[in-house]
SEZAZA-357798 format. One record per residue (C-alpha): x, y, z negated; residue number from 1; residue in three letters. Coordinates in Angstrom, 3 decimals. Layout:
# SEZAZA-357798
X|Y|Z|NUM|ALA
...
# end
This chain:
# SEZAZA-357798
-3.735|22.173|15.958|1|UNK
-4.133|18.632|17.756|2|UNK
-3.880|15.964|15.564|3|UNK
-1.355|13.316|17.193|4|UNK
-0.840|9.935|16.220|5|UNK
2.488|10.653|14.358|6|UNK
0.767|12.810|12.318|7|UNK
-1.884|10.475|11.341|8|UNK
0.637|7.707|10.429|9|UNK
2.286|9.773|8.281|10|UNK
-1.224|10.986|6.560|11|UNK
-1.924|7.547|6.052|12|UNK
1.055|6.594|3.735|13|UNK
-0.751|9.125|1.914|14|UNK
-3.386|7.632|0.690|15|UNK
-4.239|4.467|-1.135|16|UNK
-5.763|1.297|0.442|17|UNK
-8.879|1.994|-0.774|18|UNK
-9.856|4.959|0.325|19|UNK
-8.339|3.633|4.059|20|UNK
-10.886|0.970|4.383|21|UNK
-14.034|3.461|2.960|22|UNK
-13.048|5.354|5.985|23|UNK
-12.489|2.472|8.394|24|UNK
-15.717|1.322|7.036|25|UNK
-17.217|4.672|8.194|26|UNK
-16.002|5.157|11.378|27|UNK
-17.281|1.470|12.312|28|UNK
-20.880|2.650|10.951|29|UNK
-20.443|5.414|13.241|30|UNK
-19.198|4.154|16.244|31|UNK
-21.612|1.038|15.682|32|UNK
-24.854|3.675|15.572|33|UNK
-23.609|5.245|19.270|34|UNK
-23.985|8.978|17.541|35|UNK
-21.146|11.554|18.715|36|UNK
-19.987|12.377|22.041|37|UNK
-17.200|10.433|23.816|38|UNK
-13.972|12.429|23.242|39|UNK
-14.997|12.412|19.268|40|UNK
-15.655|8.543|19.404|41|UNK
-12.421|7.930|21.638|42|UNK
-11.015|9.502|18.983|43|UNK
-12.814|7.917|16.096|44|UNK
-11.550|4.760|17.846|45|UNK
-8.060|5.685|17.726|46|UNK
-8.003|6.769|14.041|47|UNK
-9.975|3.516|13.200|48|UNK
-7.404|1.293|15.235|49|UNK
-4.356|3.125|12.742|50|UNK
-6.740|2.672|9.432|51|UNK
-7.443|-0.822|10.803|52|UNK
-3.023|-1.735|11.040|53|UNK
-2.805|0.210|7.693|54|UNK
-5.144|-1.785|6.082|55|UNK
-3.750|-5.101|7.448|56|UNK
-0.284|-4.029|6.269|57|UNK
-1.172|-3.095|2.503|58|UNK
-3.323|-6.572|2.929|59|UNK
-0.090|-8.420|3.609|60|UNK
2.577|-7.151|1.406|61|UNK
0.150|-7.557|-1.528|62|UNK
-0.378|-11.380|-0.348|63|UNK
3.150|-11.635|-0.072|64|UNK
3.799|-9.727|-3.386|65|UNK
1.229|-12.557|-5.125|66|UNK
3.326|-15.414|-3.237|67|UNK
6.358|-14.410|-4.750|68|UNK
4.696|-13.725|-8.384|69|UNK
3.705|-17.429|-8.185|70|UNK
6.614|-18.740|-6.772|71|UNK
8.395|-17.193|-9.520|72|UNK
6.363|-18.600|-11.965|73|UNK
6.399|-21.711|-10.283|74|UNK
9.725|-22.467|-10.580|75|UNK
9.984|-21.055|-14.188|76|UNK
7.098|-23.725|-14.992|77|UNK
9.189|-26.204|-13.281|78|UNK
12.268|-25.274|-16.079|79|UNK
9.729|-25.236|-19.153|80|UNK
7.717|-27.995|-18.279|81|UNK
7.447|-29.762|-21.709|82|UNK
7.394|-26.842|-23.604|83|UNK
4.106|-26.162|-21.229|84|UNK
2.663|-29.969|-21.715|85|UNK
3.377|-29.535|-25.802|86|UNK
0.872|-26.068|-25.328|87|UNK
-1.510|-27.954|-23.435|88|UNK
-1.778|-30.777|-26.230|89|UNK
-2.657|-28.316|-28.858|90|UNK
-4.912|-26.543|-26.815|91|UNK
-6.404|-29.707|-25.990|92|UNK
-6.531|-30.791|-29.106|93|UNK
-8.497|-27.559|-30.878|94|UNK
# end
């Protein structure tokens, strides 16, 4: 069975971000050390371009996941804003 690009993607949702760059990481090391013959690096390549996108995808929804956290938090500091300073006085103060 040829694996096709489709089927990749779909593998990849599969897994966790993690394990995506440990492999990314390894096909770089092997492409990097010239070992394998061309059709198997051509297709090392391709995989590594798809764990490469992956990897920049989980990268940005968890930055923009963060954003939000501290915009959230942000604007609930901006509503309890004494109530903070009054914590930070007594934590000062200990």
């Amino acid at each position: 069975m040829v694996k096709t690009s489709e089927n990749t993607k779909a593998s990849l949702s599969d897994i966790p971000f993690e394990q995506a760059l440990k492999e990314l990481e390894a096909i770089v090391r092997k492409l990097e050390s010239g070992s394998g013959d061309l059709e198997g690096s051509i297709n090392e390549y391709v995989r590594g371009t798809e764990l490469k996108e992956f990897c920049l995808d989980k990268l940005k929804k968890a930055r923009l996941k963060v954003e939000s956290i501290l915009k959230t938090q942000n604007n609930d500091d901006e509503g309890s804003a004494s109530g903070d300073s009054l914590s930070l006085q007594l934590f000062d103060a200990k």
